[in-house]
C-alpha positions as CSV (number, residue, x, y, z in Angstrom):
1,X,90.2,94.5,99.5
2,X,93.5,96.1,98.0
3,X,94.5,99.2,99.0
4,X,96.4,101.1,96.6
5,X,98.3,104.9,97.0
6,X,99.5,106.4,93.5
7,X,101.2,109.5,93.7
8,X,102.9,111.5,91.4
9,X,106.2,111.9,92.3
10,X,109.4,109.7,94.0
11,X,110.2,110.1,97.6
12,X,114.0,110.6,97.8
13,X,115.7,108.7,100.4
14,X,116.2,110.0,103.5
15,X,113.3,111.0,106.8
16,X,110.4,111.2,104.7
17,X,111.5,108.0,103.1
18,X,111.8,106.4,106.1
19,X,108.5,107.6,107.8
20,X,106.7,106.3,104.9
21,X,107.6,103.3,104.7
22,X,107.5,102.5,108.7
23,X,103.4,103.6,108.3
24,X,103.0,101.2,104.7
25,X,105.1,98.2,106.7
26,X,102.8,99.3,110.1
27,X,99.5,99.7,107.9
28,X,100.5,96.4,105.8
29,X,100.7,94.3,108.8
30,X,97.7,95.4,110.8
31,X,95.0,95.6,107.5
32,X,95.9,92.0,106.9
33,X,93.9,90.8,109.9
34,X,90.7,93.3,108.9
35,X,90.7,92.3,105.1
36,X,93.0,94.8,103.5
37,X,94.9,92.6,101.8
38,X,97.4,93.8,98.6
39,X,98.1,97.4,100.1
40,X,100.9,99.0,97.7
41,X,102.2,102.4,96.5
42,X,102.6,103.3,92.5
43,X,104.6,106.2,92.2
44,X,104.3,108.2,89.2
45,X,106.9,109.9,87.3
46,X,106.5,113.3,87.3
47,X,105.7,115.0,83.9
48,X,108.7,117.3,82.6
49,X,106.4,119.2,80.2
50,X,107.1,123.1,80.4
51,X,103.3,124.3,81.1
52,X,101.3,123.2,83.9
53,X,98.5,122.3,82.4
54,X,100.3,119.7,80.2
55,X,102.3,118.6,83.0
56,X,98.4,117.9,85.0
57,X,97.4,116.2,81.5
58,X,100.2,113.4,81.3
59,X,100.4,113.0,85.1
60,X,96.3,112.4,85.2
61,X,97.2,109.6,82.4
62,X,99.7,107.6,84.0
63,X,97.2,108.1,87.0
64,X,94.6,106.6,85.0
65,X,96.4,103.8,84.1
66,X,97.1,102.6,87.5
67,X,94.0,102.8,88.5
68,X,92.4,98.8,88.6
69,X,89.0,99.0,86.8
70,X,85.9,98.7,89.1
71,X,87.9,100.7,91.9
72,X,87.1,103.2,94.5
73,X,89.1,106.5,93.3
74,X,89.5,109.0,96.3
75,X,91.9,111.8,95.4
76,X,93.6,114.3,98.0
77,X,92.5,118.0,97.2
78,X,92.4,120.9,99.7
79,X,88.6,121.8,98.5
80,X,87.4,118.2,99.3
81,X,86.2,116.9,102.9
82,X,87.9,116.7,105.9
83,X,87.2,113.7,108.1
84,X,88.5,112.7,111.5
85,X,90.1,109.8,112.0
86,X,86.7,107.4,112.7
87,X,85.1,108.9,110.2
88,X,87.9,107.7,107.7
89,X,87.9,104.1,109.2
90,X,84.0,104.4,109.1
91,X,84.7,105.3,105.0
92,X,86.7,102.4,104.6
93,X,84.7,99.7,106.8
94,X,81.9,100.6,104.4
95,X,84.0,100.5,100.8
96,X,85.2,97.3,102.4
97,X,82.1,95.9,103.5
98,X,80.6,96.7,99.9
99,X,82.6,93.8,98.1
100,X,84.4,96.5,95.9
101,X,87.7,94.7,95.0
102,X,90.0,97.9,95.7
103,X,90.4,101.3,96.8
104,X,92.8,103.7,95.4
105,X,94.0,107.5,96.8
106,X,95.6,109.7,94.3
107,X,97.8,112.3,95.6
108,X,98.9,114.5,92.8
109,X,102.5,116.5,91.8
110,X,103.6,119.8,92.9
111,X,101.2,121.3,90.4
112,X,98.3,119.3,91.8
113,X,95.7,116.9,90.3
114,X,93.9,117.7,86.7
115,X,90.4,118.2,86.5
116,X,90.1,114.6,84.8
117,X,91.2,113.3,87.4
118,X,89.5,115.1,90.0
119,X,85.6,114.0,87.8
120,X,86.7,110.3,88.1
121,X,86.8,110.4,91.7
122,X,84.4,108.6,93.9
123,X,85.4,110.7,96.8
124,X,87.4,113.8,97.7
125,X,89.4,113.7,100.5
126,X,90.9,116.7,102.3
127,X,93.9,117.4,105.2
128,X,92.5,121.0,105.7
129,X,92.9,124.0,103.4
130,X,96.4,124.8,103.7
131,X,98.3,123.4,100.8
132,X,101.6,120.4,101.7
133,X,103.8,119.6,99.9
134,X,102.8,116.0,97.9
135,X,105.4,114.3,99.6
136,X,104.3,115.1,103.2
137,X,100.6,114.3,102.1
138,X,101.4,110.4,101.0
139,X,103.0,110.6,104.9
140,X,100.0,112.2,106.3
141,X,97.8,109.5,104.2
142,X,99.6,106.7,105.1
143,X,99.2,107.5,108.6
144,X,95.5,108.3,108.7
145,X,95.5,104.8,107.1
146,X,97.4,103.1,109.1
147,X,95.5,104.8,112.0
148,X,92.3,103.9,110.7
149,X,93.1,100.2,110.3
150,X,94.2,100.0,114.2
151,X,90.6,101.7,114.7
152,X,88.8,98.9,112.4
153,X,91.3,96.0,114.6
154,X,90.4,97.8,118.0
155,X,93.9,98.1,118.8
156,X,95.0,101.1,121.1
157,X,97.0,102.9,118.4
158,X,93.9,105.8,118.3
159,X,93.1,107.8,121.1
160,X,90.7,110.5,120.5
């Protein structure tokens, strides 16, 4: 299954940088032996458009765009659910298990994610109420994936 990660917005070099890519090279190498195959992030260009709401509108295009027809669309929102760990490795041992071909996360712009957007979504996923910065959100994600691929492979990573 592919595992895809749009976001909108370009992490600058530097720590966050960094920490991303250690969890994508981490998460790469440990879902190949569970069947995540093709596991990539699309960053979006942020929208320069003066009012927020057209800045949401062109972002959830170029969102829409990226995303593979037939695919599992989970996007990041405060107001969605909050799983633990197993319970997002339980998520994606069943999206896996289901023959879908992919699975994409959305993680929106400083503005946060249109209401288009947010109606395609097959899922709503949530890292508590408290709003983070986008950036710190694809870390978060990519961790919680990475973690829940070591749960899927058994490996020691997780310790509740």
């Amino acid at each position: 299954m592919r595992l895809l990660l749009s976001a909108v917005g370009r992490l600058k070099n530097g720590a966050e940088r960094e920490l991303a890519d250690r969890y994508l090279d981490l998460l790469q190498k440990t879902g190949r032996g569970i069947g995540l195959t093709d596991i990539e992030v699309l960053e979006i260009k942020d929208s320069r458009a003066q009012e927020v709401g057209r800045r949401q509108l062109e972002e959830a295009i170029a969102l829409a765009n990226v995303i593979p027809d037939g695919a599992i669309t989970v996007v990041l929102d405060s107001r969605g659910e909050s799983l633990d760990s197993a319970a997002i490795a339980g998520e994606i041992r069943a999206w896996r298990d289901s023959g879908r071909d992919a699975v994409v996360f959305v993680i929106g712009g400083p503005d946060g994610l249109g209401e288009e957007v947010k109606r395609r979504a097959d899922f709503t996923l949530s890292f508590g109420a408290a709003t983070w910065p986008h950036q710190l959100v694809r870390i978060m994600l990519l961790e919680q994936l990475y973690r829940a691929a070591t749960i899927l492979a058994g490996h020691p990573y997780h310790r509740a």
